[in-house]
C-alpha positions as CSV (number, residue, x, y, z in Angstrom):
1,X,-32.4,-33.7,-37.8
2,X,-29.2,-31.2,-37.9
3,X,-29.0,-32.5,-42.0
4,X,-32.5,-31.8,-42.7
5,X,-32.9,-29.2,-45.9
6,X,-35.1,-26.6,-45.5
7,X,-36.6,-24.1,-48.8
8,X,-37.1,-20.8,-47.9
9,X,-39.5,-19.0,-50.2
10,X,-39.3,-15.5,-49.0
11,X,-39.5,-12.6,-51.9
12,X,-37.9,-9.7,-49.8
13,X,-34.0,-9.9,-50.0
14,X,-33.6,-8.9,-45.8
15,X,-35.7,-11.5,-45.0
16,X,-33.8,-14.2,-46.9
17,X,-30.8,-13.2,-46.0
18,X,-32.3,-13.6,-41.6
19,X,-33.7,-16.7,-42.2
20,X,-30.7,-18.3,-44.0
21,X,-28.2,-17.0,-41.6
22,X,-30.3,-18.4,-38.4
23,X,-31.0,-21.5,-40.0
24,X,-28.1,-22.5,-41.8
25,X,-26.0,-23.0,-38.5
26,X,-29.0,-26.3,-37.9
27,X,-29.5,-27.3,-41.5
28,X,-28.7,-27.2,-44.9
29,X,-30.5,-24.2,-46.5
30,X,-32.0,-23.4,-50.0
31,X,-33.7,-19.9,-51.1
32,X,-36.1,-19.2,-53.7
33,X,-37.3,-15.8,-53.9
34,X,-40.6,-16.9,-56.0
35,X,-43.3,-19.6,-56.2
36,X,-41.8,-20.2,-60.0
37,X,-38.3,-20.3,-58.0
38,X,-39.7,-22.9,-55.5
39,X,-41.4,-24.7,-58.1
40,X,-38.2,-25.8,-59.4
41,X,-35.9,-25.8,-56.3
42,X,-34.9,-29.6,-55.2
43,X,-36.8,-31.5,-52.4
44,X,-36.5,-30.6,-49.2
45,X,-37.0,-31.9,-45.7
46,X,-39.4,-28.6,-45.0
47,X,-40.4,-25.4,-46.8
48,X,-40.7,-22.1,-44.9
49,X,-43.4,-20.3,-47.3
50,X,-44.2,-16.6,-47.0
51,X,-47.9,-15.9,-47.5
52,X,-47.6,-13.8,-49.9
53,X,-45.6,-14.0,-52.7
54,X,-45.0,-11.9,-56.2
55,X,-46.4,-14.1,-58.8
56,X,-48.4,-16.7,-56.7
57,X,-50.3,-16.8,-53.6
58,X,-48.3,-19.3,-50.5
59,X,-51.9,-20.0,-50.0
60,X,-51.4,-21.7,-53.9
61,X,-48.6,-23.1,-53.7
62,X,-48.7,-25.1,-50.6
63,X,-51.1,-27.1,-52.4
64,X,-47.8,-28.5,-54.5
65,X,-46.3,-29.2,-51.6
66,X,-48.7,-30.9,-49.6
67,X,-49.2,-32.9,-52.9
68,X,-45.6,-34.0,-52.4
69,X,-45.7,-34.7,-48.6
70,X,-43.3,-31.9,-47.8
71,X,-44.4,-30.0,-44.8
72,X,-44.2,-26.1,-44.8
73,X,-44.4,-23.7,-42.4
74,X,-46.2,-20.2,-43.6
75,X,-44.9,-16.8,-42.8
76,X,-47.0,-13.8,-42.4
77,X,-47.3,-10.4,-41.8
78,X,-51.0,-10.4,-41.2
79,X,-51.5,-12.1,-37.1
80,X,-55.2,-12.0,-37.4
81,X,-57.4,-14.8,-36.9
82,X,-58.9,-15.4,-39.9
83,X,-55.4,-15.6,-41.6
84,X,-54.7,-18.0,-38.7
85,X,-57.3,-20.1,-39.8
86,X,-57.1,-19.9,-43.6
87,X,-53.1,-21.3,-43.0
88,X,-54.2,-24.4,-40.2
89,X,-57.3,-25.1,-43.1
90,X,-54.2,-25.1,-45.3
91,X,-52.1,-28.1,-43.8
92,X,-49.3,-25.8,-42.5
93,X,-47.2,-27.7,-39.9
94,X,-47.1,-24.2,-38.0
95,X,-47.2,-20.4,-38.9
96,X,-44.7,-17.5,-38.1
97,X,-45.6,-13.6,-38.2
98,X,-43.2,-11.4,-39.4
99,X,-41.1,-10.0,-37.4
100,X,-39.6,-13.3,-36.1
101,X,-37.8,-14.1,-33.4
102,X,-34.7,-16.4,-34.3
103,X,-35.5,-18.6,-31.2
104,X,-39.3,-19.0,-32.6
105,X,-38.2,-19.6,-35.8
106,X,-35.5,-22.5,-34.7
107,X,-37.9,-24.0,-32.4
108,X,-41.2,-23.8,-35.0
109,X,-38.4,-25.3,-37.3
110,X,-37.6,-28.3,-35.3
111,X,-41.0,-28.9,-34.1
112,X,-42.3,-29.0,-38.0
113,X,-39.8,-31.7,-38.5
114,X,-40.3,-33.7,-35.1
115,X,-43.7,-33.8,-36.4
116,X,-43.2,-34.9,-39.9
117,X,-40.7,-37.7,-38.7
118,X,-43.7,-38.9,-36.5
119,X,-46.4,-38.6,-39.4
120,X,-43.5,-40.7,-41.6
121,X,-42.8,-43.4,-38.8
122,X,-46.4,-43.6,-38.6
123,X,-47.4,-44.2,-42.3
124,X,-44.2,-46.3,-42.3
125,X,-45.6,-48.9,-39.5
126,X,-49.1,-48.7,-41.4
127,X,-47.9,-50.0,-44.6
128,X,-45.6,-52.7,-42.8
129,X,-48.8,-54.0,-41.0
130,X,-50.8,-53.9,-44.3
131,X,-47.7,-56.0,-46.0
132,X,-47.6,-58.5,-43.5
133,X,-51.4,-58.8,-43.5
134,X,-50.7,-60.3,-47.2
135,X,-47.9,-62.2,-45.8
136,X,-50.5,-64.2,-43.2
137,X,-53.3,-64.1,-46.2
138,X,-50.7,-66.2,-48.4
139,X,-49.7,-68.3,-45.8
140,X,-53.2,-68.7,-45.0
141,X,-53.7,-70.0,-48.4
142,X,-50.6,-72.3,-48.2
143,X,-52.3,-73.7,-44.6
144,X,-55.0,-75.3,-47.0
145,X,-52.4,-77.0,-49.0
146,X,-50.7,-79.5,-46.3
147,X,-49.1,-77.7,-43.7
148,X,-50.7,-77.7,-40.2
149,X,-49.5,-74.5,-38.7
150,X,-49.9,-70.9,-39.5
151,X,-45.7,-70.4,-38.2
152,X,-44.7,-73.2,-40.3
153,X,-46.6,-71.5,-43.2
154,X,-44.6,-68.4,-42.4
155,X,-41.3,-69.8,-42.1
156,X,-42.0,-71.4,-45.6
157,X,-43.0,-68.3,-46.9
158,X,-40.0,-66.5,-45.5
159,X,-37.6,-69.7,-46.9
160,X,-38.3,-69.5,-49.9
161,X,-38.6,-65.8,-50.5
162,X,-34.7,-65.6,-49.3
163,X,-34.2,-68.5,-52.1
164,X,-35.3,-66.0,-54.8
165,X,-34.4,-63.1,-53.4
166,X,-37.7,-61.9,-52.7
167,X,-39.3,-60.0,-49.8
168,X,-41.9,-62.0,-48.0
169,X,-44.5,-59.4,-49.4
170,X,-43.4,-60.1,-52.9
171,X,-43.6,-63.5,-52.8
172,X,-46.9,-63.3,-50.8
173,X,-48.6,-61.0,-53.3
174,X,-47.6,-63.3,-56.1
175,X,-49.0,-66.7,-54.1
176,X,-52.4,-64.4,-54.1
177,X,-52.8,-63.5,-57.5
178,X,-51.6,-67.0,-58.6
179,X,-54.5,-68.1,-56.1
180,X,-56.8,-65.8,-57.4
181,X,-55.8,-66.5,-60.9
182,X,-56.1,-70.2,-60.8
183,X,-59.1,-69.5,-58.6
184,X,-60.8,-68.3,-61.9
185,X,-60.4,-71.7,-63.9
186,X,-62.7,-73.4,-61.3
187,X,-65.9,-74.8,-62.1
188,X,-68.8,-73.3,-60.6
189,X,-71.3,-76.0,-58.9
């Protein structure tokens, strides 16, 4: 992922200055030296969040980012366990304490957005099953109306979606809710 951006939000200057030099040689780097900073910064791939920040807690403002799928990485000075704990509770994709080593940091880096990729690829293939479910539920419904096999339904489906310039999902999920909406007019026995 060598064009990957990563957000450091790091309040001390030295540390900014580290990070962005190590990293920037792998990615494109932004800085923001406070959670209001970061708040506004533009999207990025992966945010490296110190723990503790001037004007709001990393422990806060991860929340925004996990609300926005962005993973993060925290940075610490405190090693014990129960900060440990409080940062893994906290959906961080990894954890670094301060002083860090650049090879740690580079490889924690890549491995937070190895992991992402996966987590996207893997949502990614969940919601193309759950399309194409509709896709077999519409030509399901199209089976009951004259053709004989489910891959005949399909390839109509698929037909005439490319003849409106629809994706077979589209068209699926309006052959449902014109099912379900005609559906509605039936007489009940």
């Amino acid at each position: 992922m060598k064009h990957a951006t990563i957000l450091i939000v790091e309040d001390t200057d030295n540390h900014q200055a580290l990070f962005k030099r190590i990293l920037n040689k792998h990615y494109h780097v932004n800085v923001s030296s406070s959670g209001a900073e970061a708040l506004a910064a533009p999207q990025a791939d992966l945010v490296i969040l110190d723990y503790n920040l001037p004007d709001i807690t990393g422990l806060e403002l991860s929340k925004h980012f996990k609300q926005l799928n962005t993973p993060f990485i925290f940075l610490t000075a405190d090693g014990s366990n129960e900060t440990a704990e409080k940062l893994n509770r906290a959906g961080a994709y990894g954890y670094l304490v301060k002083p860090i080593n650049n090879e740690t940091l580079l490889q924690t880096v890549t491995t937070a957005l190895d992991r992402s990729k996966d987590v996207v690829n893997l949502l990614s293939s969940a919601e193309k099953a759950r399309r194409w479910n509709f896709v077999y539920a519409a030509a399901g419904l199209i089976l009951q109306n004259g053709f004989e096999e489910i891959d005949d339904a399909m390839d109509y489906i698929k037909s005439i979606a490319r003849k409106k310039g629809l994706s077979p999902f589209d068209l699926a999920m309006r052959i449902i809710e014109a099912h379900d909406y005609f559906k509605s007019f039936r007489p009940s026995n």
